[in-house]
C-alpha positions in Angstrom: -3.4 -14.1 -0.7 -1.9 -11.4 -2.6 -2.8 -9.4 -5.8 -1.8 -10.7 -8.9 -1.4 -7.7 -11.7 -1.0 -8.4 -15.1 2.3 -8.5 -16.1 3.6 -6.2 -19.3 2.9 -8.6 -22.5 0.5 -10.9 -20.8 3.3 -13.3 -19.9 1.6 -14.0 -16.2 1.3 -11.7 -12.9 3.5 -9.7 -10.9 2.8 -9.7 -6.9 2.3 -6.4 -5.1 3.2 -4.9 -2.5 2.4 -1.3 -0.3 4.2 0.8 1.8 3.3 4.1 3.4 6.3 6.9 3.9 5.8 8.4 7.6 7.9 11.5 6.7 4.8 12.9 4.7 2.3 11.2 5.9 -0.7 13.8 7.2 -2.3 11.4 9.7 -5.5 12.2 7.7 -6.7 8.6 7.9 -8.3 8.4 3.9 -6.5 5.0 3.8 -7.6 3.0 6.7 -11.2 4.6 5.7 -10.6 2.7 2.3 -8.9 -0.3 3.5 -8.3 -0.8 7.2 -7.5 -4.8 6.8 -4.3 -2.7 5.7 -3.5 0.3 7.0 -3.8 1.5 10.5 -3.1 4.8 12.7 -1.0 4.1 15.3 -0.8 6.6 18.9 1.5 8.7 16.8 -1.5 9.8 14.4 0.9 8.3 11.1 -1.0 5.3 9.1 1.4 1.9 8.5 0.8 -0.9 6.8 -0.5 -4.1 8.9 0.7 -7.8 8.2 -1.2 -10.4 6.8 -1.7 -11.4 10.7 -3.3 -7.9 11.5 0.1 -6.7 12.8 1.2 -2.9 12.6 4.6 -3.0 11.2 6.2 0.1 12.4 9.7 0.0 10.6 10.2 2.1 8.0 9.8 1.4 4.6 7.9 -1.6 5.9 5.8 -3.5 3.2 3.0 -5.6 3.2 1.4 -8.1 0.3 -1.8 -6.1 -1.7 -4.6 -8.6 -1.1 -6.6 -9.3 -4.1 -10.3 -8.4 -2.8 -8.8 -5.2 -1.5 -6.7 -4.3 -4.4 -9.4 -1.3 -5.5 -9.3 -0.1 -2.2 -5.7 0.6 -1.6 -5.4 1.9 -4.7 -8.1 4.3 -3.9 -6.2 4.8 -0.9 -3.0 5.7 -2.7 -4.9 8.2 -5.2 -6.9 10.1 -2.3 -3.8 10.6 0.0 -3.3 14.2 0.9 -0.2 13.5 1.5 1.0 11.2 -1.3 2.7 9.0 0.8 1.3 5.6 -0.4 3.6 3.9 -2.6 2.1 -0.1 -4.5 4.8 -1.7 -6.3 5.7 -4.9 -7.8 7.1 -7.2 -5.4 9.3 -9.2 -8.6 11.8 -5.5 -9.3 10.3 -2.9 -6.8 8.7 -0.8 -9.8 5.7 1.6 -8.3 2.5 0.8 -10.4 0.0 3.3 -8.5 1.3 6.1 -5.8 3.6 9.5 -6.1 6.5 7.6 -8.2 4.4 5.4 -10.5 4.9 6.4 -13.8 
């Protein structure tokens, strides 16, 4: 299941997604401490995002759906990070709603 958010206008709800940019993350571990149905720090001390099946998805710019019950959490996550590399967009036109390029 994934988050619905409400959409501008209260015309319905936009699906999210998260992704978590390696190049500055700090390894510090705040988000798999919030959420770690989620994220996940892999050998290489960087947190990624984990599929809906509990797998670590390595790629970059990997994404994974927001799940409803945890929507607080990541976005928690995404506020807390030292390194401001957590990024939750709408799925529908990529737009950030909570990270370093949300508006």
């Amino acid at each position: 299941m994934t988050v619905q958010q409400d959409a501008p206008g209260g015309s319905g709800t936009e699906e999210l997604e998260v992704w978590i940019d390696q190049d500055l993350c700090t390894g510090d571990g705040i988000c798999v401490q919030y959420a770690p149905e989620v994220f996940e720090l892999d050998i290489d001390g960087l947190a990624y995002v984990k599929s809906a099946d509990d797998e670590l998805l390595q790629d970059a710019g990997a994404t994974t759906p927001v799940p409803l019950p945890l929507l607080q959490d990541v976005v928690d996550s995404a506020k807390e990070c030292p390194g401001d590399c957590i990024h939750v967009r709408r799925v529908s036109d990529s737009v950030e709603v909570y990270g370093p390029d949300a508006d």
